[in-house]
C-alpha positions in Angstrom: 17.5 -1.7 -22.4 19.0 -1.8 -19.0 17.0 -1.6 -15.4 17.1 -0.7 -12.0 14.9 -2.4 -8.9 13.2 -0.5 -6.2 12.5 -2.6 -3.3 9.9 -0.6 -0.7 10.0 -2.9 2.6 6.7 -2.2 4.3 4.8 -3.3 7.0 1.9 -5.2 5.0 4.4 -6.3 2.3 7.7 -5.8 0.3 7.3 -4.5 -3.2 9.6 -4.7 -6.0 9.5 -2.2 -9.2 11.6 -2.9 -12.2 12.4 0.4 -14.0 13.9 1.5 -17.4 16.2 4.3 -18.1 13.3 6.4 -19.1 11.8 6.3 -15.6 8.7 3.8 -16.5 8.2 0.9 -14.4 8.6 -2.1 -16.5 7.0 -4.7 -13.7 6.2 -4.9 -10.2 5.8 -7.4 -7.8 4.5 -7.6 -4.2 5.1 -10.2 -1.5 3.1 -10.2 2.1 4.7 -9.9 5.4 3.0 -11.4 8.4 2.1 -9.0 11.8 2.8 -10.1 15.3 0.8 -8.9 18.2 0.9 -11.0 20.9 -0.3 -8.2 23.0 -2.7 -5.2 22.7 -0.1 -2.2 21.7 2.5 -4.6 20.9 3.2 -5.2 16.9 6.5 -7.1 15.4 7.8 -8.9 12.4 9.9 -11.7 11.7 13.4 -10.1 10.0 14.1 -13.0 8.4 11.0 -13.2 6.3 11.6 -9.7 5.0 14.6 -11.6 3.5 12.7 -14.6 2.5 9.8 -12.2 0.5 12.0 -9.7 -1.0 13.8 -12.9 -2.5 10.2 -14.2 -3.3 9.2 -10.9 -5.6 12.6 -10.4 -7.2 12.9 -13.7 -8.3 8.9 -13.8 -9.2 9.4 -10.6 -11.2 12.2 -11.7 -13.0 10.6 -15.1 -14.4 7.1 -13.2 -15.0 8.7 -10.0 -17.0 11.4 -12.3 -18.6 14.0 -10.1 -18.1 17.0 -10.9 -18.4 18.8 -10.7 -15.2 22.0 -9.2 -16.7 20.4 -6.6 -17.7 19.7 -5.2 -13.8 22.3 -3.2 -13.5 21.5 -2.1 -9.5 19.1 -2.4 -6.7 17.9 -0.1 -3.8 15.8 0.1 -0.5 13.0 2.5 0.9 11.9 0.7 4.4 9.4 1.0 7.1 11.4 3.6 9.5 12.6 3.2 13.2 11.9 -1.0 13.6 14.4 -2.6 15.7 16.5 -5.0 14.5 19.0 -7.1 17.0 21.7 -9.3 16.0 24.4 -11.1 18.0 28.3 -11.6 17.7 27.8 -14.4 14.5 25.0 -11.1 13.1 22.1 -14.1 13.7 18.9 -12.0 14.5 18.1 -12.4 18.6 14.7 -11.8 18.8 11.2 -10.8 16.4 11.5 -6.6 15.2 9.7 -4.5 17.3 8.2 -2.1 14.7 7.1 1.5 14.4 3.9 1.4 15.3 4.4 -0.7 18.5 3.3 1.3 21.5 4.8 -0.4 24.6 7.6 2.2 25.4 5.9 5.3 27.3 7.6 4.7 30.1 11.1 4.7 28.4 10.5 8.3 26.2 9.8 9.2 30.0 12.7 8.1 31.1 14.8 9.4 27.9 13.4 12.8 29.1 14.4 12.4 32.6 18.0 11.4 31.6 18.7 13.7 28.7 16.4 16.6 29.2 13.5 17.2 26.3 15.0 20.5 25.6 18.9 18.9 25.3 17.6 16.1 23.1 15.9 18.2 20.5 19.3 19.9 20.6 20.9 17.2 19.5 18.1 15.1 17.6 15.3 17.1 16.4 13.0 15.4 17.4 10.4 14.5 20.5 10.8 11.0 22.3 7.9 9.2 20.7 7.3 5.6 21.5 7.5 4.8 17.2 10.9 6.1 17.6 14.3 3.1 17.9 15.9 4.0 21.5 12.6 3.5 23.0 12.6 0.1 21.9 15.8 -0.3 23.2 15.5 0.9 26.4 12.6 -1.7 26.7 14.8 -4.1 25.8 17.6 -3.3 28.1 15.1 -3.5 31.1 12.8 -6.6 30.0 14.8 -8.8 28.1 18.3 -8.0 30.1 19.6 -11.8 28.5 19.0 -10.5 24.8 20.2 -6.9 25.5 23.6 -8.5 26.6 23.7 -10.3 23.2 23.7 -7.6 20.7 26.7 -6.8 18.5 24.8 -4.2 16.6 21.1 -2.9 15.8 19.6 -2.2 12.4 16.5 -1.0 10.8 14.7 -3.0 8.9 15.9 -2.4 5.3 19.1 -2.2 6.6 18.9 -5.8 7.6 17.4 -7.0 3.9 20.5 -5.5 2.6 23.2 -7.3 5.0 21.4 -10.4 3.7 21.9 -9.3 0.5 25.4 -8.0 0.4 27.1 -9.3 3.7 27.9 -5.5 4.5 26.7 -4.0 8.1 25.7 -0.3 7.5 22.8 2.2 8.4 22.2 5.3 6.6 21.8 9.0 7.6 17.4 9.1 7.3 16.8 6.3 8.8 19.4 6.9 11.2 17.6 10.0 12.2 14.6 8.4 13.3 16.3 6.5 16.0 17.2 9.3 18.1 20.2 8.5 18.6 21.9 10.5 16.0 23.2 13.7 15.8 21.4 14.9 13.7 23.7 18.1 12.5 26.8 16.6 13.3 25.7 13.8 11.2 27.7 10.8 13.3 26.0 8.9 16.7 25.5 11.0 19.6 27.8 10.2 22.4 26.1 11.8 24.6 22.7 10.3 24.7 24.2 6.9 24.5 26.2 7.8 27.5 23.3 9.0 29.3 21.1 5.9 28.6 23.5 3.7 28.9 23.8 2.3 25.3 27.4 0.7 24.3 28.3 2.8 21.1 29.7 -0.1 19.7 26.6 -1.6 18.5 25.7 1.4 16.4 26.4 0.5 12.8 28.5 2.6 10.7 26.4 5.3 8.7 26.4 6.1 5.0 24.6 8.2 2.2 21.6 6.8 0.7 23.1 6.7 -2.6 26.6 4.9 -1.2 27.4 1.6 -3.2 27.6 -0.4 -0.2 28.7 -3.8 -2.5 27.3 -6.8 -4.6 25.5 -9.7 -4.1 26.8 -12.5 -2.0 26.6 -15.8 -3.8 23.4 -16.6 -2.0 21.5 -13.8 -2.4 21.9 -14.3 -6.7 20.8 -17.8 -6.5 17.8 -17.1 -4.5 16.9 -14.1 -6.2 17.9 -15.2 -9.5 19.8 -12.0 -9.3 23.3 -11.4 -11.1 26.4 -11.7 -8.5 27.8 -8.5 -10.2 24.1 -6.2 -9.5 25.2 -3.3 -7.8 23.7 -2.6 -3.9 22.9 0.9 -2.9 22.0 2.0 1.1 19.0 3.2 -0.1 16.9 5.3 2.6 13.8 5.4 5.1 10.2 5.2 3.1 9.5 8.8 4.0 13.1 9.9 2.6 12.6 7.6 -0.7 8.7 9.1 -1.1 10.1 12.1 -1.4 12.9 11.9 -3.8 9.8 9.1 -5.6 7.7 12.4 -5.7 10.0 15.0 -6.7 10.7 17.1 -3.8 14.5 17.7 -3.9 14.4 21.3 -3.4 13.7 24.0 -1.2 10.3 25.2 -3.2 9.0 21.8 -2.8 6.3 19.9 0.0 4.4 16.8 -0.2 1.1 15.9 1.0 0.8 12.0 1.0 -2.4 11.0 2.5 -2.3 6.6 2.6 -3.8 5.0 6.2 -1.8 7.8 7.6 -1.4 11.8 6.2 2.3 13.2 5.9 3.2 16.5 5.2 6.7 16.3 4.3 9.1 19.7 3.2 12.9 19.5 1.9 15.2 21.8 4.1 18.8 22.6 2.9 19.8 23.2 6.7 19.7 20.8 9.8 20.1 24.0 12.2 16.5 24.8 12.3 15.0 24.5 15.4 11.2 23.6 15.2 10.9 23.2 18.7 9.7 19.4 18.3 6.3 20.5 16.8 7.1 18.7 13.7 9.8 15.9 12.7 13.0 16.7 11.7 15.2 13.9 9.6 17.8 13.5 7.1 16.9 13.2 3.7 17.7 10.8 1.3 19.7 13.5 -1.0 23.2 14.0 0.2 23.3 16.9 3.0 19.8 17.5 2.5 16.7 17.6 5.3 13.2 17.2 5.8 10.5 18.6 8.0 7.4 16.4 8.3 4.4 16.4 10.2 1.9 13.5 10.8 -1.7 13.1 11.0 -2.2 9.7 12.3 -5.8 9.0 10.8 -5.8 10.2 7.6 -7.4 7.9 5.1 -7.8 5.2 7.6 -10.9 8.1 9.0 -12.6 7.3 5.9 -12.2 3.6 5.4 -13.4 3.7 9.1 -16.5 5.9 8.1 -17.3 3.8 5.0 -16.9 0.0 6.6 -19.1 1.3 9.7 -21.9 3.8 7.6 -21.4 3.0 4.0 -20.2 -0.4 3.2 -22.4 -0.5 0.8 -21.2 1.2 -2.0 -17.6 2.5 -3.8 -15.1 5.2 -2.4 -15.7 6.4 -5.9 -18.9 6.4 -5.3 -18.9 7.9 -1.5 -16.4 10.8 -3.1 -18.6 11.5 -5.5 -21.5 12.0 -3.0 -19.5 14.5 -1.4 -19.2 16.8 -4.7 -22.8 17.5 -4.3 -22.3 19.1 -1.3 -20.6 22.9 -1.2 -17.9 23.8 0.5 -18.0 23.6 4.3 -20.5 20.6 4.3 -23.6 22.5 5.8 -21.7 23.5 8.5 -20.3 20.0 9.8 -16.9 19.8 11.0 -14.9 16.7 11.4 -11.7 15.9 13.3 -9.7 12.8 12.5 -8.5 12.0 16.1 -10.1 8.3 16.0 -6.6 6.8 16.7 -5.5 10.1 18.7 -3.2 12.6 16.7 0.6 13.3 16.2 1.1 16.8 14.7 0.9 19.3 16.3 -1.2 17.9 19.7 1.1 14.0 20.4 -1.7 13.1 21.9 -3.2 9.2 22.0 -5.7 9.8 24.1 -7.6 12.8 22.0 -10.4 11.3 20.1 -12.2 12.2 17.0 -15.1 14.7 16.5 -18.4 15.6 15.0 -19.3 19.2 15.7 -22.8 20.9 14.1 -24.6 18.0 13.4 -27.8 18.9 12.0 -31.5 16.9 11.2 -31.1 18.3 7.5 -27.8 16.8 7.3 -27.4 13.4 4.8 -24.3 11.0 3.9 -23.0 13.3 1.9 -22.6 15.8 3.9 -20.8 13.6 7.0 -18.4 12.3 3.9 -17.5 15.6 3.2 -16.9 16.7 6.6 -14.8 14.2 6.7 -12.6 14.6 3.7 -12.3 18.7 4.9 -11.4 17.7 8.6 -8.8 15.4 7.1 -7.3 18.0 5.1 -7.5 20.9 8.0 -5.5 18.1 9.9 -2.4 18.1 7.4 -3.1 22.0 7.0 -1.7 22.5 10.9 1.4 21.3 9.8 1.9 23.3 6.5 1.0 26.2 9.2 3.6 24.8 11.5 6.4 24.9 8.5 5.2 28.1 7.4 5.3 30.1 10.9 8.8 28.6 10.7 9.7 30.8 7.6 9.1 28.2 5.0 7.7 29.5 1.8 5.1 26.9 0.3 4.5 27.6 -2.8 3.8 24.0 -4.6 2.4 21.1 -3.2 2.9 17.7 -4.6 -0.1 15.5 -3.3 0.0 11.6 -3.7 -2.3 8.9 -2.3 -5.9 8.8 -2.0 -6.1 12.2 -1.6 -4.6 12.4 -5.2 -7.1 10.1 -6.7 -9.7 12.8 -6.4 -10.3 15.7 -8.3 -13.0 17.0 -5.7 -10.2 16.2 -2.9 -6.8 18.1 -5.0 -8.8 20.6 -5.8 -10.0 20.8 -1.7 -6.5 20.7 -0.7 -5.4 23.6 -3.0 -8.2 25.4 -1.6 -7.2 24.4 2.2 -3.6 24.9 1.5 -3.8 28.5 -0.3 -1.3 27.1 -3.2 -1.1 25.2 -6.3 -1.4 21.2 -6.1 0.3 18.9 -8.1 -0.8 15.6 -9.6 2.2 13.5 -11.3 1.6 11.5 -13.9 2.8 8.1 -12.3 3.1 7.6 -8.5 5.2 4.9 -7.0 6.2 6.2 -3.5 9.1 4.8 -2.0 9.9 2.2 -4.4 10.2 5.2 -7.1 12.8 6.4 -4.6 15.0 3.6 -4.2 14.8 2.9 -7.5 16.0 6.7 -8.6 18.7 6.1 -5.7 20.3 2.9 -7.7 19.6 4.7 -11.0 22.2 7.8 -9.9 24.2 5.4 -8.3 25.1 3.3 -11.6 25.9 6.6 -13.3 22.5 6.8 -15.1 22.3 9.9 -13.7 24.2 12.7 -12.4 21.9 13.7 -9.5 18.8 12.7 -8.0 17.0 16.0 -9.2 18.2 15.0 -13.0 16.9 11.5 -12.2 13.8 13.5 -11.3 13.4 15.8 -14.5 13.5 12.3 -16.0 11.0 10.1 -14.2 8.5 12.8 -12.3 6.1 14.3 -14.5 3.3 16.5 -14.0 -0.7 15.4 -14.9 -2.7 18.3 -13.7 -1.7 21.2 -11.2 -4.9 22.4 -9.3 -4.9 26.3 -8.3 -7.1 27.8 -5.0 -10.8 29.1 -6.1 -10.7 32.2 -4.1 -14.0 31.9 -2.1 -13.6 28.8 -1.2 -9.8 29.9 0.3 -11.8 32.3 2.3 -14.7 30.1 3.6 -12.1 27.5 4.4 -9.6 30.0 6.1 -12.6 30.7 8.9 -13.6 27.0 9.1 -10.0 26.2 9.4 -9.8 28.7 12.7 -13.0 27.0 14.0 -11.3 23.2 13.3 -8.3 24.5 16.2 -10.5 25.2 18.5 -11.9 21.7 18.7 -9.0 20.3 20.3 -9.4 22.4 22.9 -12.9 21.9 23.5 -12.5 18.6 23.6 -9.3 17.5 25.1 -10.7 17.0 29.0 -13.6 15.2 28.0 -11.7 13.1 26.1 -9.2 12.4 29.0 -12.3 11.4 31.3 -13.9 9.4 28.6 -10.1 7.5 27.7 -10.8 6.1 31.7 -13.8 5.0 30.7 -12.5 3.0 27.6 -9.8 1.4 29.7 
């Protein structure tokens, strides 16, 4: 038997999947990654632990599952997207990585806008100027930290950086690319343009590759501290997003997916990167060659109900809590829920909205705010299948993963939201399923990542809409859009008083 090795570099850890031929994962190991906030809104990581951990779980996993480590025939990526990574002319790291969800750059998407124009730089990118986003970060750079600006020879994302360590080779590929905004994102190369406009030398943009490039082998340093074989094959892999995707099946046009984690993507394939969605949703590169995704973001997905649970119900399960909501019909008594507790992305991008509870009644119980809550979540993520479907998309299958997947009162409440079937696979391994379906094409297991997928994604259950409860929820769901606007003013005036 001969294996692959996903490696999903996250923010709370780096996780490592071993994985047959047949698609089943053999062994996993997980290493943590330490957070840096030195200041409120400010959150970074040190690169070179990333290095240190993933070396930590792959050479773990191989003592632990006694495998032999000839018989790892490649290894791939999925990483936390848009992180910035600096490194100088002898590619030594200059400074911690200013990650994704740091939140110190609104004054340099302003100034992006000011100097490229919003309409000319979703021309080019696709996308919105968001603070999560890489230029941003940049920009910050370039005006606070002038002495380490001057130093950098090129920039990476984080995965990107674990597999320089790993390999020697500097590269960046296309989806995580796309969430800099620097790339072009039709043209597929750096956008001169906007680096001339911000005043970014184009020299220290890597070069860009496919996901499923061979990019090398390991150096000599990499095998002996990750007990690794020198001759392992290295693939580019692609941004966590991109790899949870390919993980999950979508790979073609008829396919979405619903993840809902801390956060709540909904995530479509696109064959073109012409569309225009008018920055209401994102618009990257997928990990499958000359392929695209559309994605929308609710910010406070299932982090709204770990919030409810540790402030009203730490007393019991989420099993439990779920189940109290199944006692309740449809609608919860007429409660609705908005999951704006950390603000929103899609379609509002707005961090100063804040969650709601609107109908609150004296004959309403637990049960009843719990399934408000799991319904306002859920109306949340159905915006952006409205957005995508406005577009033109057809959605006609849903592939749900996460908590939202754990839960046959929650599928079957997406189906009913989302007016289509819902999928639950068998096995669900996000990212790391990715990457590892990247390096199991990429050693010739496989002559595509869709017949990679007909191989390791199967079906458990599919969940179809229950007619009434498509209507109830299709005039609860018009009620739910209203709140935003209801609410938004007061929320402005009550954001002064927070501060």
């Amino acid at each position: 038997m001969s294996y692959v090795l996903g490696v999903d570099l996250g923010t709370s850890g780096v996780k490592v999947l071993l994985v047959n031929r047949e698609g089943s994962v053999e062994y996993e190991k997980t290493a943590s990654l330490t957070l840096i906030q030195e200041k409120t809104g400010y959150a970074e990581q040190d690169p070179n632990e990333w290095v240190e951990q993933t070396y930590e779980a792959i050479s773990t996993l191989l003592s632990e599952s006694n495998i032999n480590p000839h018989l790892v025939e490649g290894i791939s990526f999925a990483g936390q997207m848009h992180g910035l990574v600096l490194l100088d002319s002898n590619n030594q790291v200059i400074r911690n990585s200013i990650l994704w969800n740091d939140t110190r750059t609104t004054e340099e998407c302003q100034d992006i806008y000011r100097s490229v124009g919003k309409d000319r730089l979703l021309d080019i990118t696709k996308n919105l100027a968001l603070e999560g986003f890489t230029l941003p970060k940049l920009l910050w750079i370039k005006k606070h930290e002038p002495n380490n600006f001057n130093k950098i020879q090129t920039f990476l994302l984080p995965k990107d950086y674990v597999r320089y360590r790993l390999t020697g080779k500097l590269h960046m590929d296309y989806s995580d690319a796309a969430g800099t905004l620097l790339l072009d994102l039709a043209k597929n190369k750096w956008s001169e343009e906007i680096c001339e406009l911000m005043e970014i030398p184009t020299e220290i943009c890597p070069e860009l590759i496919n996901s499923i490039a061979e990019v090398g082998t390991l150096t000599e340093e990499a095998s002996k501290k990750s007990g690794l074989n020198m001759a392992t094959k290295v693939f580019a892999g692609g941004a966590d997003n991109a790899c949870a995707a390919i993980g999950s099946g979508v790979l073609r046009e008829d396919k979405t997916l619903v993840s809902i984690g801390t956060s709540g993507v909904v995530l479509s394939y696109e064959e073109s990167g012409d569309k225009n969605f008018e920055g209401k949703v994102h618009y990257f590169n997928h990990g499958a060659p000359d392929a695209f995704y559309s994605m929308g973001v609710t910010l406070a997905a299932g982090h709204s109900l770990s919030w409810y649970k540790e402030t009203f119900a730490n007393d019991i399960g989420f099993d439990e809590l779920v189940q109290e909501a199944s006692t309740v019909k449809p609608g919860a008594g007429g409660l609705l829920f908005t999951p704006y507790i950390n603000g929103e992305r899609t379609p509002h991008v707005d961090a100063t909205i804040r969650g709601s509870f609107i109908g609150i009644d004296a004959s309403h119980k637990r049960q009843h705010f719990t399934r408000a809550i799991l319904e306002g979540i859920t109306f949340s993520l159905q915006e952006s299948v409205s957005i995508l479907r406005e577009s033109g998309k057809k959605i006609e299958t849903i592939i749900s993963v996460g908590g939202g997947a754990k839960s046959d009162l929650w599928i079957q409440m997406q189906a009913d939201i989302f007016q289509t079937k819902v999928i639950r696979l068998t096995s669900e391994q996000g990212p790391g399923m990715g990457a590892a379906m990247i390096a199991s094409v990429g050693v010739g297991w496989f002559n595509s990542l869709a017949d990679c997928g007909d191989v390791f994604i199967q079906e458990e259950k599919v969940y179809k809409p229950i007619e009434e409860n498509v209507e109830l929820y299709h005039d609860l769901f018009h009620l739910y859009k209203q709140v935003y606007s209801s609410t938004n003013k007061i929320n402005n005036q009550l954001h002064k008083i927070r501060m």
